[in-house]
Residue frames relative to the residue before (quaternion, step in Angstrom):
aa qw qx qy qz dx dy dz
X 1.0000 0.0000 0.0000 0.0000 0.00 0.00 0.00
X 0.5991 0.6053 -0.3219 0.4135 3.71 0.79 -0.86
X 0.6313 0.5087 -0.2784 0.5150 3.53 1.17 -1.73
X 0.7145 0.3264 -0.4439 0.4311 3.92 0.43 -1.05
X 0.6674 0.5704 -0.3317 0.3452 3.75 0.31 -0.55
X 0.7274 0.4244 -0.2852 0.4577 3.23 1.02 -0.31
X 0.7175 0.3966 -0.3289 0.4687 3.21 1.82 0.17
X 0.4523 0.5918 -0.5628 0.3585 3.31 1.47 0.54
X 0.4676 -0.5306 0.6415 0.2972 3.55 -1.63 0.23
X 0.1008 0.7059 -0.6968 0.0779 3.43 -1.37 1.04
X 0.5412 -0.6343 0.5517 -0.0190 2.91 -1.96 1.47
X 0.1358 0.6360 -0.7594 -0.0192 3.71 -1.43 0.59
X 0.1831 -0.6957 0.6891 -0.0876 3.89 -0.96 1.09
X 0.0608 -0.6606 0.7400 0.1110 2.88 -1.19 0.92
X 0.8857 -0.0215 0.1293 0.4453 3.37 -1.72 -0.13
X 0.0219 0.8019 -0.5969 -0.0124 3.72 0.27 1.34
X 0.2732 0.6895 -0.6275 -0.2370 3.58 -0.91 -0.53
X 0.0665 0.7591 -0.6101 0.2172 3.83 0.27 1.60
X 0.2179 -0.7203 0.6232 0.2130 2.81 -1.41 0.40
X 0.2114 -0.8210 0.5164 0.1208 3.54 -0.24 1.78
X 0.2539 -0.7248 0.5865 0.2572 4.38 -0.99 1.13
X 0.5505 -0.7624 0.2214 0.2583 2.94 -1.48 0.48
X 0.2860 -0.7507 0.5894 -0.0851 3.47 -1.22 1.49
X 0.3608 0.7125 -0.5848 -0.1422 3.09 -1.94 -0.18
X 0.6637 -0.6155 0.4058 0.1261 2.81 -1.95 0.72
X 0.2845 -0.8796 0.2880 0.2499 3.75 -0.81 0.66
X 0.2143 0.6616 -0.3409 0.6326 2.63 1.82 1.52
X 0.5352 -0.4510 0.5748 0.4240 3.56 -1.72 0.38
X 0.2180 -0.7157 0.6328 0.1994 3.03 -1.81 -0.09
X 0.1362 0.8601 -0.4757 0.1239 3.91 0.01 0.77
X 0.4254 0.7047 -0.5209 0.2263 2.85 -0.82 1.01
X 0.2192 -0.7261 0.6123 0.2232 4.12 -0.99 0.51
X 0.4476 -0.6901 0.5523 0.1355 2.48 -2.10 0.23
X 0.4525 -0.7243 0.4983 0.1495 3.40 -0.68 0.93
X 0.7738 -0.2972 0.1247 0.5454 3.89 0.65 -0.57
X 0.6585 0.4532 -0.4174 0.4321 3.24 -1.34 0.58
X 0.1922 -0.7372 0.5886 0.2704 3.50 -0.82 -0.46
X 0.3762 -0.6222 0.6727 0.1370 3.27 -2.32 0.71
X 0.2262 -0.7077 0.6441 0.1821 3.66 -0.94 0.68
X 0.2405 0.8562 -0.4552 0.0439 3.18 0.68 0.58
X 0.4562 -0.6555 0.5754 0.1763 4.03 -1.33 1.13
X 0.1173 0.7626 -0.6165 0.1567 3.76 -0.54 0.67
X 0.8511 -0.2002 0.0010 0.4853 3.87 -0.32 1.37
X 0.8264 -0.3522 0.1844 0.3988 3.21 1.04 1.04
X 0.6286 0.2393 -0.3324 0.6612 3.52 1.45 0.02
X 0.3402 -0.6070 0.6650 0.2714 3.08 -2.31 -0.09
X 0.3548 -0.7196 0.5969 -0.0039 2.79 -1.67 1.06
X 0.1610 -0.6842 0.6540 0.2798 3.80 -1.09 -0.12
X 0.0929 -0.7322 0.6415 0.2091 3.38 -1.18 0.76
X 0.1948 -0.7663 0.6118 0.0221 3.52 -0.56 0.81
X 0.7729 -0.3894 0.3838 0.3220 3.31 -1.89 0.27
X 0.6573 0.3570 -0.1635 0.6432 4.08 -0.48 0.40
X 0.6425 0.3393 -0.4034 0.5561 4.38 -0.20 -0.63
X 0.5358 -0.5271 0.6594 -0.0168 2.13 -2.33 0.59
X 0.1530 0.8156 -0.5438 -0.1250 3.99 -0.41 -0.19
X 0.1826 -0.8431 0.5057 -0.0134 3.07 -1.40 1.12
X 0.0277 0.8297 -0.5548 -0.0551 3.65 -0.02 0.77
X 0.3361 -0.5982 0.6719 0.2788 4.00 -1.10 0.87
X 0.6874 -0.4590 0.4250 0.3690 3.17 -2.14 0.65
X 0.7937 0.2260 -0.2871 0.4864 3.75 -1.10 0.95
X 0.5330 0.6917 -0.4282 0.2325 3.15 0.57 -0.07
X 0.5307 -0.6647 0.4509 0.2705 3.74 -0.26 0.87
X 0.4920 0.6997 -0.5180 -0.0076 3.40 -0.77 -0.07
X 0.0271 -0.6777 0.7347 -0.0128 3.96 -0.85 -0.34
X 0.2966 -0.7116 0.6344 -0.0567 3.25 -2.10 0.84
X 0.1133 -0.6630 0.7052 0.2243 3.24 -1.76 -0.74
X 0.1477 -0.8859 0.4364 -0.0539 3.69 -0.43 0.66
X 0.0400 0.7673 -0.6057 0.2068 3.65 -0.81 0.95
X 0.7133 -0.6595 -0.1488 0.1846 1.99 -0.63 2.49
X 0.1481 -0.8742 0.3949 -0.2406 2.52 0.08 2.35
X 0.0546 -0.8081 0.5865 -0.0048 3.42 -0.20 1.36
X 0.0590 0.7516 -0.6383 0.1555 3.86 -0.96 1.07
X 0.0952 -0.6265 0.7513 0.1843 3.27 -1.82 0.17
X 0.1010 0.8279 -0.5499 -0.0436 3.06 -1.95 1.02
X 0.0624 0.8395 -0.5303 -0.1005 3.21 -0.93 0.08
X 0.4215 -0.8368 0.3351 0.0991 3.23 -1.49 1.11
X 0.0436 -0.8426 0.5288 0.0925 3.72 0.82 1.00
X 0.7719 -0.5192 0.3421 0.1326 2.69 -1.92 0.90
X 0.2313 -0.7679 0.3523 0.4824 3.63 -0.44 -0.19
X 0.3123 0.6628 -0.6324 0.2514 3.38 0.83 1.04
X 0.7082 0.5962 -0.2378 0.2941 2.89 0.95 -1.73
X 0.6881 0.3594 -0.3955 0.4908 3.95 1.31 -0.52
X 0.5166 0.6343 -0.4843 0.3102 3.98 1.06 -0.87
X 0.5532 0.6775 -0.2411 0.4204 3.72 1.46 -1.70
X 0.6528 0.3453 -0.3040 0.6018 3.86 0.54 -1.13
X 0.5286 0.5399 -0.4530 0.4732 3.96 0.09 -1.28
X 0.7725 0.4435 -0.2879 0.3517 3.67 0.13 -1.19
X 0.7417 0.5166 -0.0936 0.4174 3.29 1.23 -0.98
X 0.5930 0.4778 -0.3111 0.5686 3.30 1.61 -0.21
X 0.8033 0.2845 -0.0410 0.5216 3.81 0.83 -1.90
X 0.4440 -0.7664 0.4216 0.1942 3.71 1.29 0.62
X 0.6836 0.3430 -0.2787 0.5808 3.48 1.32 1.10
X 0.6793 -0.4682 0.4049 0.3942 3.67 -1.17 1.35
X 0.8836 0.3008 -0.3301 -0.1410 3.20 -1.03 -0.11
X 0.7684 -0.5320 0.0810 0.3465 3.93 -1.05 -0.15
X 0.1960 0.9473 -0.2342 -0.0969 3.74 0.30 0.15
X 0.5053 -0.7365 0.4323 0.1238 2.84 -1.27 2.09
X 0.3896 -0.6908 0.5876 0.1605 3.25 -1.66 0.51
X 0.1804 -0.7761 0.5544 0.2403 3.08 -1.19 0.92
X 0.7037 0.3465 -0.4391 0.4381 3.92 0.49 0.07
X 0.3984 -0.7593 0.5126 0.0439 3.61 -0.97 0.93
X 0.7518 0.0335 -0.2426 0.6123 3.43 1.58 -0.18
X 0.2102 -0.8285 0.5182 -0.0283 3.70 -0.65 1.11
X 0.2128 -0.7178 0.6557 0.0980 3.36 -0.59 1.86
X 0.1587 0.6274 -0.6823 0.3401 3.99 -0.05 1.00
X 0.4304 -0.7002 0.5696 -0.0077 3.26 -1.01 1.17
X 0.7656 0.4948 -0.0876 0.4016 2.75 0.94 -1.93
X 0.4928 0.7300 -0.1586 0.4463 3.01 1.72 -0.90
X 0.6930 0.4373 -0.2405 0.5203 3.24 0.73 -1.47
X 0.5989 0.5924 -0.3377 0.4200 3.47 0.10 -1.22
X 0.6596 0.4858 -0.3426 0.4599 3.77 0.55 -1.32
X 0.7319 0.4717 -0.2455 0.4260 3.07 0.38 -1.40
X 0.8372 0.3808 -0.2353 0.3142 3.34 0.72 -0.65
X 0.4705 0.6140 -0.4270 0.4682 3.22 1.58 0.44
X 0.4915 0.6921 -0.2982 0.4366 3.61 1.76 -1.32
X 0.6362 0.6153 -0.3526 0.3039 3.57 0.86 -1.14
X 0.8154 0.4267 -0.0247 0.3904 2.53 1.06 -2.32
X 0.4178 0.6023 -0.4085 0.5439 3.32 1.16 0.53
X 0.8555 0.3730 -0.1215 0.3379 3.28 0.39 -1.22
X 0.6168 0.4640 -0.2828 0.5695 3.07 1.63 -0.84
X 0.5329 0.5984 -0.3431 0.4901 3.89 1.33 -0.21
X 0.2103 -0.7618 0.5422 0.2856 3.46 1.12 -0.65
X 0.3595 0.6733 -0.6044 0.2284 4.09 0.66 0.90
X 0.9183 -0.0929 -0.0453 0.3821 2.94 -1.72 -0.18
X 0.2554 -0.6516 0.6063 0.3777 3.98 -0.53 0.05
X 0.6742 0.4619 -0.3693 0.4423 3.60 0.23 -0.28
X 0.6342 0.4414 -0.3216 0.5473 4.03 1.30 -0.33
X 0.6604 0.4787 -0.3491 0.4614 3.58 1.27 -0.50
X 0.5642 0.5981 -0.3316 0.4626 3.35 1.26 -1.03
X 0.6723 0.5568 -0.3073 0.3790 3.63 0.86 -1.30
X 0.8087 0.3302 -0.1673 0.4572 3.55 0.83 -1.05
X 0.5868 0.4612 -0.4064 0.5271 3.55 1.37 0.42
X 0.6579 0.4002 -0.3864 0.5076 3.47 0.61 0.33
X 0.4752 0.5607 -0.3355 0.5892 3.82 1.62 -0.54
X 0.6662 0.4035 -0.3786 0.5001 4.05 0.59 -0.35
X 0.7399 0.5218 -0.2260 0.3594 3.09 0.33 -2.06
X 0.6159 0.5853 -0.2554 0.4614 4.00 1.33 -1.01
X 0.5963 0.4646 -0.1695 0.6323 3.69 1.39 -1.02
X 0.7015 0.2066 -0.4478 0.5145 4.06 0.87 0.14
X 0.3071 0.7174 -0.4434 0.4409 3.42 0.86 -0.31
X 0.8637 0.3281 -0.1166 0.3643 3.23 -0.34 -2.03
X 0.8502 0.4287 -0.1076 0.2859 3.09 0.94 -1.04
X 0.6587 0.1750 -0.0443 0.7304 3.49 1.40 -0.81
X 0.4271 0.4924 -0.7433 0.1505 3.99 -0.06 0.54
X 0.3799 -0.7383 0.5104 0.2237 3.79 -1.14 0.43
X 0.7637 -0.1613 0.1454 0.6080 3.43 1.28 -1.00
X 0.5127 -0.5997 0.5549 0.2637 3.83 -1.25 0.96
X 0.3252 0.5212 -0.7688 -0.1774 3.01 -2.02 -0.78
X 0.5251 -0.6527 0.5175 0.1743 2.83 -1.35 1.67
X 0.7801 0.0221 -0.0908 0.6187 4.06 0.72 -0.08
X 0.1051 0.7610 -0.6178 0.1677 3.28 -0.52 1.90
X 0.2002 -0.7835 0.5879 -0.0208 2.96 -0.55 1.66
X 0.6197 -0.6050 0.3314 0.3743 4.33 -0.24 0.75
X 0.7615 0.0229 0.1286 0.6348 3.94 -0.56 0.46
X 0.3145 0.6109 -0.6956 0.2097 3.88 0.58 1.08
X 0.6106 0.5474 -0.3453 0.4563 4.00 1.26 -0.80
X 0.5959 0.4808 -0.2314 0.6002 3.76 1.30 0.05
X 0.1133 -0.8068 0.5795 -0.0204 3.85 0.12 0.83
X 0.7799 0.0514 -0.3833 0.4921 3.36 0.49 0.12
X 0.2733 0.5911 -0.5731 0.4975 3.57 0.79 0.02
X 0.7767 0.4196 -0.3519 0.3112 3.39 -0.17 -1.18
X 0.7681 0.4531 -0.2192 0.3958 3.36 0.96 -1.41
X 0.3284 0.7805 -0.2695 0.4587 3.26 1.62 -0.22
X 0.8961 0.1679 -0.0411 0.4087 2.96 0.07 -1.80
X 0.4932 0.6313 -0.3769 0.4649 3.25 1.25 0.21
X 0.7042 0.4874 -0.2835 0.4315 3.20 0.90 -0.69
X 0.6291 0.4577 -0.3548 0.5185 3.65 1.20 -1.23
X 0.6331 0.5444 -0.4631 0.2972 3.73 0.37 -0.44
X 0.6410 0.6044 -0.2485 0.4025 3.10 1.59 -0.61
X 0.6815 0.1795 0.0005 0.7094 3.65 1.26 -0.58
X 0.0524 0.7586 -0.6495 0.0028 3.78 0.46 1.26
X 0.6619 0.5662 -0.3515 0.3430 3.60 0.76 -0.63
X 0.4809 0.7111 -0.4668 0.2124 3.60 1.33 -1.08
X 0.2217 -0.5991 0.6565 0.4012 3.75 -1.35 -0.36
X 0.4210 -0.7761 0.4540 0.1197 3.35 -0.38 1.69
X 0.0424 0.7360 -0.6599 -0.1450 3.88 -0.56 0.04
X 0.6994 -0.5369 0.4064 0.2395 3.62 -1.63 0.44
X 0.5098 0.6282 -0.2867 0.5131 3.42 1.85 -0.53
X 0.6733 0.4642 -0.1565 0.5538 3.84 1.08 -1.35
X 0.5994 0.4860 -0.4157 0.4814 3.83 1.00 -0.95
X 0.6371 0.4998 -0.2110 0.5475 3.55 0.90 -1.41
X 0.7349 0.3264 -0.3648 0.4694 3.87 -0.34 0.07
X 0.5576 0.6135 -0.2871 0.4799 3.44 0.91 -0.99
X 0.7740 0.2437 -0.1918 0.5520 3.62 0.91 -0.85
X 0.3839 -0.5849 0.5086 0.5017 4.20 1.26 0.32
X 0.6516 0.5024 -0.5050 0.2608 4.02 -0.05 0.48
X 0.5775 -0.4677 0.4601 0.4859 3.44 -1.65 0.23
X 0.7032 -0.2794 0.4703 0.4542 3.90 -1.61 -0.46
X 0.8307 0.2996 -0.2529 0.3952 3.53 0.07 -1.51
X 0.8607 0.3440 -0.2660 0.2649 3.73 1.11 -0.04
X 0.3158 0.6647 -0.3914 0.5525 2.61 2.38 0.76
X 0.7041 0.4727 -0.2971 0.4389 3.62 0.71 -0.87
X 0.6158 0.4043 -0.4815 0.4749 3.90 1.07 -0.90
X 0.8128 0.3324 -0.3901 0.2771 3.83 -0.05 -1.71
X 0.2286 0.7623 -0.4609 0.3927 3.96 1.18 0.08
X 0.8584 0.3165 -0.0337 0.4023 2.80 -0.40 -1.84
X 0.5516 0.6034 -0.2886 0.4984 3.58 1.28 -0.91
X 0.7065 0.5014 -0.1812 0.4654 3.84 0.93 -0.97
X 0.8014 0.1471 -0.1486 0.5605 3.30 0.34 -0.98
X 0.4325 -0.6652 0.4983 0.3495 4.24 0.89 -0.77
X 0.9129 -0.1414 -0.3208 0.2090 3.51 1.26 0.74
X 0.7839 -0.3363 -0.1224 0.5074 3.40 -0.64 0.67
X 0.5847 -0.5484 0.3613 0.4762 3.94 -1.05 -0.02
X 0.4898 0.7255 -0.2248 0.4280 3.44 1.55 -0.33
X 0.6738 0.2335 -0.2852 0.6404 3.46 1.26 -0.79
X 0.5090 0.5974 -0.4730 0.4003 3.88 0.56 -0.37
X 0.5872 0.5808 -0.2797 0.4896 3.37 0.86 -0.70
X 0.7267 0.5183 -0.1859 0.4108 3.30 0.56 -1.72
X 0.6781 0.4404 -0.2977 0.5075 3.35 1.03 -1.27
X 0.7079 0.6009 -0.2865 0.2359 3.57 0.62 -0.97
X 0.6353 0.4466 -0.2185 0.5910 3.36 1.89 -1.01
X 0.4275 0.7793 -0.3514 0.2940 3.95 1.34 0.64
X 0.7206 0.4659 0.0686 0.5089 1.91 1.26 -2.36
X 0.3425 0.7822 -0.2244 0.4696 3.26 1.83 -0.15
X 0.7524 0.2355 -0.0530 0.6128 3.18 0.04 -1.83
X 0.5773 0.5244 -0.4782 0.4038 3.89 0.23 -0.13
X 0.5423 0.5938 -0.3175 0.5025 3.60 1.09 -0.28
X 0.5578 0.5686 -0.2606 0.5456 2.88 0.63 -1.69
X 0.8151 0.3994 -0.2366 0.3466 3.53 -0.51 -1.44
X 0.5840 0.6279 -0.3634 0.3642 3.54 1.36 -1.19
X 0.8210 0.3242 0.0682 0.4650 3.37 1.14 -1.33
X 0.8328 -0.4547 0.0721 0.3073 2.66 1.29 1.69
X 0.6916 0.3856 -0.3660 0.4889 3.46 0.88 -0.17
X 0.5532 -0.7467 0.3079 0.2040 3.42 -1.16 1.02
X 0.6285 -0.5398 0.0798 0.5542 3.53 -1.19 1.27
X 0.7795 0.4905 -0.2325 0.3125 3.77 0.24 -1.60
X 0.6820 0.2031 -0.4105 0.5702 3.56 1.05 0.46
X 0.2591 0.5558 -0.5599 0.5572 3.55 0.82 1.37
X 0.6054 0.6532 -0.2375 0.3877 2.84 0.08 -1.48
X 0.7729 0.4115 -0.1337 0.4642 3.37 -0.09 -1.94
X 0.6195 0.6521 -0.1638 0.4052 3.68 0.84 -1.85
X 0.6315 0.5411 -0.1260 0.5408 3.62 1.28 -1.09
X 0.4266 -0.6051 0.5011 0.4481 3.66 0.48 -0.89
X 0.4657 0.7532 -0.3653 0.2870 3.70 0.73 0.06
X 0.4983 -0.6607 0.4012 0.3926 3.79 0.14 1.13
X 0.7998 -0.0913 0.2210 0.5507 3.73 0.74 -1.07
X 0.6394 -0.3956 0.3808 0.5381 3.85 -1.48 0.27
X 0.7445 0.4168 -0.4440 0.2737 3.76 -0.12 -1.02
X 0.4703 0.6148 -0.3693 0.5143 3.87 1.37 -0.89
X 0.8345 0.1866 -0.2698 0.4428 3.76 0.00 -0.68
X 0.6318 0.3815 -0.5003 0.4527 3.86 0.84 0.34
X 0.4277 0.5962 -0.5292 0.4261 3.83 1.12 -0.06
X 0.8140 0.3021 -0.2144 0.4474 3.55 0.29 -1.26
X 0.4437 0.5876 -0.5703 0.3641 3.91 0.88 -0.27
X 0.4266 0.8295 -0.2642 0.2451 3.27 1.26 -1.24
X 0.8256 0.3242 -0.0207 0.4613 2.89 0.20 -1.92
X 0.3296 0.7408 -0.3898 0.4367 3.38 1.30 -0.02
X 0.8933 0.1581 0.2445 0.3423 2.30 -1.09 -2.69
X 0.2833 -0.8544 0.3962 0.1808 3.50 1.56 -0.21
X 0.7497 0.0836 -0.4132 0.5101 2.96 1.30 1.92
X 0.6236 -0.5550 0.2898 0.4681 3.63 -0.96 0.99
X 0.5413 -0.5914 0.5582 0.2134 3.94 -1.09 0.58
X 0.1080 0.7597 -0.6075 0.2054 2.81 -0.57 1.82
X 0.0274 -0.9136 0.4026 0.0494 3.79 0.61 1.05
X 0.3908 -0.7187 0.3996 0.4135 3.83 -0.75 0.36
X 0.6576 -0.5044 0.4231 0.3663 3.52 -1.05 1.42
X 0.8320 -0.1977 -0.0875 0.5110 3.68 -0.79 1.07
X 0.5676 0.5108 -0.4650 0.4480 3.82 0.14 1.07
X 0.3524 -0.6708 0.6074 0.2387 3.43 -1.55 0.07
X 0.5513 0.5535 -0.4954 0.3799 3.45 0.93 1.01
X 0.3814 -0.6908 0.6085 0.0841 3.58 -1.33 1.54
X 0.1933 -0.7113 0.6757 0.0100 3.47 -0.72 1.16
């Protein structure tokens, strides 16, 4: 547990007001919000995150926002790290997805928000460990919606799937719409409609997001931003903090040997 936690990426925000395009991550997303609010878009609907909630996004899940002055912590565990509890509570393997994305749960918050301050305090690993499984067990119990005992990203998305399987393979390539389109046995104009129809956006930002989430590794594990950057497919350091941008809806600013974003 210590090793996966120390390789997720977590988030403290003050007072955003960004506007955040849409992305995602093949990781959970969790995380609340302390004040302000997020208009945030998450499988086609809109939500308000507000002071007190909770938000939850499963792995692939689209989503993107607009914010005002929006202060939040997050962080984006793996889906070992929830299948592992799931396993430990219901005494069987598997992964489980949520179906609400913003949670008025008090109780919730609080958990989560002690988990932070633990972690973001750097105390005990065994007190942080204690109160991140005390949260993560309370979403688990309380809001999983549905399992799958072998969930493999964008498997309900066939070309998504074949898509992303391939760019992970050649994150550096300079992709062209001819190679996206053959790669999936389709023409251009009907690779680009049932794409975009599947996941909601273009193969261009899938890319874009994919060579992020990319260099954020890279960066997680030591290797520095501007040969990230390069390592990713990104002409240079400014090219991949322009588009982190539009993401995360601020410029990457990581702590010097940690996996916390300030």
């Amino acid at each position: 547990m210590k090793k996966l936690l120390l390789n997720t990426t977590f988030e403290s925000v003050r007072l955003s007001n960004d506007n955040f395009s849409k992305h995602f991550h093949d990781t959970y997303t969790i995380g609340i919000t302390y004040e302000g609010m997020l208009k945030t878009f998450n499988s086609n609907q809109t939500y308000d995150s507000y002071e007190f909630t909770s938000r939850v996004n499963n792995p692939g899940e689209v989503h993107g926002g607009v914010a005002t002055s929006w202060s939040h912590a997050n962080f984006y565990p793996s889906v070992e790290i929830l299948s592992s509890l799931y396993e430990d509570i219901y005494f069987e393997k598997k992964v489980p997805l949520f179906e609400k994305h913003i949670i008025n749960d008090k109780f919730l918050f609080f958990k989560l928000h002690k988990f932070f301050l633990s972690f973001y305090k750097n105390e005990d690993f065994l007190q942080t460990q204690t109160l991140l499984i005390d949260a993560l067990s309370y979403l688990i119990i309380n809001y999983t919606s549905q399992t799958k005992k072998d969930f493999h990203i964008f498997d309900n998305k066939k070309v998504v799937k074949r898509s992303y399987e391939f760019i992970q393979d050649c994150i550096d390539y300079e992709f062209d719409l001819d190679i996206l389109a053959s790669n999936a046995n389709m023409s251009k104009f009907h690779f680009l409609r049932v794409f975009k129809n599947e996941l909601g956006i273009t193969p261009h930002n899938f890319i874009i997001n994919e060579r992020v989430n990319k260099a954020i590794k890279l960066i997680k594990n030591g290797v520095s931003l501007s040969q990230a950057s390069m390592q990713a497919g990104f002409s240079d350091q400014s090219h991949f903090t322009r588009n982190f941008k539009k993401l995360y809806g601020y410029t990457p600013a990581f702590v010097k040997n940690s996996n916390i974003v300030l």
